[in-house]
C-alpha positions in Angstrom: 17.3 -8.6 0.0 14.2 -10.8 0.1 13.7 -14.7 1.1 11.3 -15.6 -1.3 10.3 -18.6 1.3 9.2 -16.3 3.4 7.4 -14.2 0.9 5.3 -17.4 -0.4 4.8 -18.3 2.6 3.4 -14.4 4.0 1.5 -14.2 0.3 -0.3 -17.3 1.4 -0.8 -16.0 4.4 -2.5 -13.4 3.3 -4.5 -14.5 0.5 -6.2 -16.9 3.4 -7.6 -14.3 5.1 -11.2 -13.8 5.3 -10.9 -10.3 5.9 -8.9 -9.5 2.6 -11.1 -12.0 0.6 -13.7 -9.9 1.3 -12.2 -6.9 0.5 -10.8 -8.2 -2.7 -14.3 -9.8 -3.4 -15.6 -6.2 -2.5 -12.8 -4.6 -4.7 -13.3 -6.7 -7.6 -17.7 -6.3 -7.1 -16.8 -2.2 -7.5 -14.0 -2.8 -10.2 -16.6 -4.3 -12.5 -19.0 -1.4 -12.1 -16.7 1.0 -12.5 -16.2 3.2 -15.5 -15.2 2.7 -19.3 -12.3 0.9 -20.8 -9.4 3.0 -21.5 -10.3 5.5 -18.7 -7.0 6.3 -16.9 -8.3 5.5 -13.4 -10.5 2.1 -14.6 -10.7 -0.1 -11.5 -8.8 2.3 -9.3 -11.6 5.3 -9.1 -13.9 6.4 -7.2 -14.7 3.4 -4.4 -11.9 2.1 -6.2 -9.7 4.6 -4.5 -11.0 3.6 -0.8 -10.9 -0.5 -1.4 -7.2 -0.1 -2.6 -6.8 2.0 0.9 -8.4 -0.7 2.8 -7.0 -3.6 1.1 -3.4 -1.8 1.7 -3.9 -1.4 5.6 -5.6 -4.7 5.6 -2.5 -6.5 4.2 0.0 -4.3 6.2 -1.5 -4.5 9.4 1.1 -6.2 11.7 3.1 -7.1 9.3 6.0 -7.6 11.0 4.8 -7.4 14.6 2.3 -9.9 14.4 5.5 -12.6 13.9 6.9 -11.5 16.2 3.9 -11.5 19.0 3.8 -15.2 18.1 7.0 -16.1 18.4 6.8 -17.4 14.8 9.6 -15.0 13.8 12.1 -15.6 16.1 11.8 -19.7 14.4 12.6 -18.6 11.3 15.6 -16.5 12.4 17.3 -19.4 13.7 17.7 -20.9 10.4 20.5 -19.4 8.2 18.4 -16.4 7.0 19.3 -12.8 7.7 16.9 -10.3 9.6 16.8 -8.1 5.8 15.8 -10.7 3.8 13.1 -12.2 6.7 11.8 -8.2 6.5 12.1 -8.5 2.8 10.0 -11.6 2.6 6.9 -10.4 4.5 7.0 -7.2 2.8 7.2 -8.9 -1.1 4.8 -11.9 0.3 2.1 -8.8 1.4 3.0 -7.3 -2.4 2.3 -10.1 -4.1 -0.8 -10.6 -2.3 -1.5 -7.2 -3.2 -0.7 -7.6 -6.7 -3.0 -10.8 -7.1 -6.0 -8.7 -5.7 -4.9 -5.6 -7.9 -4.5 -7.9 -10.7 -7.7 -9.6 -10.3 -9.8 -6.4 -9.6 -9.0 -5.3 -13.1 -9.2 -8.2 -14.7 -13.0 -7.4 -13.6 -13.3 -3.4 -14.7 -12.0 -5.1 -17.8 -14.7 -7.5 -18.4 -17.7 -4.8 -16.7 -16.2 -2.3 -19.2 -15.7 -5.2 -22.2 -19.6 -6.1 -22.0 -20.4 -2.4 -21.9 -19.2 -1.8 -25.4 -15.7 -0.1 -23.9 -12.6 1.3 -26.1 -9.2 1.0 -26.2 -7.3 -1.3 -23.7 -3.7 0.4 -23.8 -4.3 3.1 -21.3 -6.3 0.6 -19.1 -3.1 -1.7 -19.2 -0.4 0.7 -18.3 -2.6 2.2 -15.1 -2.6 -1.0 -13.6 1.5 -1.4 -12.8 0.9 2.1 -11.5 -1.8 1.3 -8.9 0.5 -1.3 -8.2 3.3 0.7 -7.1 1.1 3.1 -6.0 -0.1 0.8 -3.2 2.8 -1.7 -2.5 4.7 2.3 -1.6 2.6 2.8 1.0 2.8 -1.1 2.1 6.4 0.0 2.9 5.4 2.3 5.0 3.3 0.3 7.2 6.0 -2.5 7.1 8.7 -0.2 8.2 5.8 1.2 11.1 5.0 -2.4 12.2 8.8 -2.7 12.4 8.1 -0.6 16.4 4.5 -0.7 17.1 2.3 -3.9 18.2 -0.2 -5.5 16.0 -2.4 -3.6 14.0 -1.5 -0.3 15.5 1.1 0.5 12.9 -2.1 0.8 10.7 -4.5 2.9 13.1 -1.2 5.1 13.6 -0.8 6.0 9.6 -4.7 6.6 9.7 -4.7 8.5 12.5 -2.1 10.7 11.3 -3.4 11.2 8.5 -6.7 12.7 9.7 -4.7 15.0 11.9 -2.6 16.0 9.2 -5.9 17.3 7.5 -7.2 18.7 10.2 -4.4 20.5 11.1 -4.3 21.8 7.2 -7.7 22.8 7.1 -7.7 24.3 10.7 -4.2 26.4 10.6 -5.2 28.9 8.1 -8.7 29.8 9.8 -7.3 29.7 13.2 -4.4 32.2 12.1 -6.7 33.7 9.4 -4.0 33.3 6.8 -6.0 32.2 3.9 -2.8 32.1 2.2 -1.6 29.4 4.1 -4.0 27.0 2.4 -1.9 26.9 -0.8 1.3 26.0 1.1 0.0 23.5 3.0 -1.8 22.0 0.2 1.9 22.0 -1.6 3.3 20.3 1.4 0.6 17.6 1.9 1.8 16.7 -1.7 5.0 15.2 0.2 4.0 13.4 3.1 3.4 10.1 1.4 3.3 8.5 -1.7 1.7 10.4 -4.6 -0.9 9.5 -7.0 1.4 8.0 -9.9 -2.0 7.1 -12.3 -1.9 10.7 -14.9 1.4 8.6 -15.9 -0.6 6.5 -18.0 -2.0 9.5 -20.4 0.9 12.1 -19.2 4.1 10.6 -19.1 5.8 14.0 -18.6 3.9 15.2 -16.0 3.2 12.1 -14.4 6.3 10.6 -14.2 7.5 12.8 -10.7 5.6 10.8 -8.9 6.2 7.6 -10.5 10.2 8.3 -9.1 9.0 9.8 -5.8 7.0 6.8 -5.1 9.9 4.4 -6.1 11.5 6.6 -3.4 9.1 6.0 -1.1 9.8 2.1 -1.5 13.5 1.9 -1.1 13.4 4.6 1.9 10.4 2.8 3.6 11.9 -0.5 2.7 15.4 0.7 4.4 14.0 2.3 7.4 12.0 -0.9 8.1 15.5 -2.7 7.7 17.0 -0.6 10.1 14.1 -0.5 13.1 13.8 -3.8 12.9 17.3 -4.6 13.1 17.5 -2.7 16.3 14.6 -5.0 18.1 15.0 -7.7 20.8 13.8 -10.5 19.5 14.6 -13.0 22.3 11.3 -11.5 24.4 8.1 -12.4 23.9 5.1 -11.3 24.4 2.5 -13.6 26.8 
């Protein structure tokens, strides 16, 4: 359920930023220089990668909280709008800001890559409604994060645990010297969050798991953030 008010209204939010216009300024600068048309990561390699990670935290970053430390969210609610769809507005308003960057960052690799004498355009095309799902997945996350923590610690917290998650997978299997640990651990690392969904484009068959386990990811994330949020006081506020 989505109010699409609200999601113009958080996608204009968000496109206003000065912080995420210079990362999509940034994003679309390394897009351009990045490597030949038809390559199956195009825009989305290399610092590619690390913009689309900033850009994601950037637009996820109290998401939900930041409403709701401003008292702006408990306005809305009084109108005749239900606390899923508000949830689903911010979280399709931060997508589609998302989606404009993505969209614009490859319309640059496209162009850098045209005036460099590049290939074929197919593969090019079908990786970018991968990236796309690839990052709005782990916008669900931080959504259904900012759903219980303040601000922009929902962010910090999903970077934070994901350094000690690699610590703790690189440090385990010397600490125990159990070099054979490092396999499983790698295997498990493989669920803890969205997967890369791009080796779609060029191989459907094997790609396609984590094209479904990152739809998963959505729908779960989305729900959980549902749920949390559902479950919060809304009549405090913070001074």
């Amino acid at each position: 359920m989505i109010s699409w008010p609200v999601a113009l209204a958080a996608a204009r939010e968000k496109l206003r930023s000065p912080v995420i216009l210079a990362i999509g300024v940034w994003f679309a600068a390394a897009a351009a220089l990045s490597g030949r048309l038809g390559a199956p990561r195009e825009a989305f390699s290399t610092f590619g990668i690390l913009f689309l990670l900033v850009l994601t935290l950037a637009l996820g970053s109290g998401l939900l909280s930041d409403e709701l430390d401003s008292g702006h969210a408990q306005l809305v609610l009084l109108r005749p709008i239900t606390r899923a769809a508000w949830v689903g507005g911010r979280l399709a308003g931060a997508g589609i800001a998302q989606a404009a960057i993505l969209v614009g960052a490859w319309l640059f690799a496209a162009a850098g890559a045209a005036l460099r004498g590049g290939g074929a355009l197919s593969l090019s095309v079908a990786v970018l409604p991968l990236a796309l799902l690839w990052g709005f997945a782990w916008l669900s996350i931080l959504c259904a994060t900012s759903a219980v923590l303040p601000g922009w610690t929902n962010a910090v917290a999903l970077v934070l645990a994901g350094i000690a998650w690699q610590m703790l997978r690189n440090g385990l299997p010397a600490i125990f010297r159990r070099p054979e640990w490092t396999g499983a651990l790698a295997e498990v690392s493989k669920y803890l969050g969205p997967q890369d969904p791009l080796q779609f484009a060029v191989q459907p068959r094997e790609g396609l798991g984590p094209v479904l386990y990152d739809l998963c990811w959505v729908f779960f994330a989305w729900l959980v953030a549902v749920l949390l949020f559902n479950r919060r006081e809304l009549g405090r506020r913070r001074p």
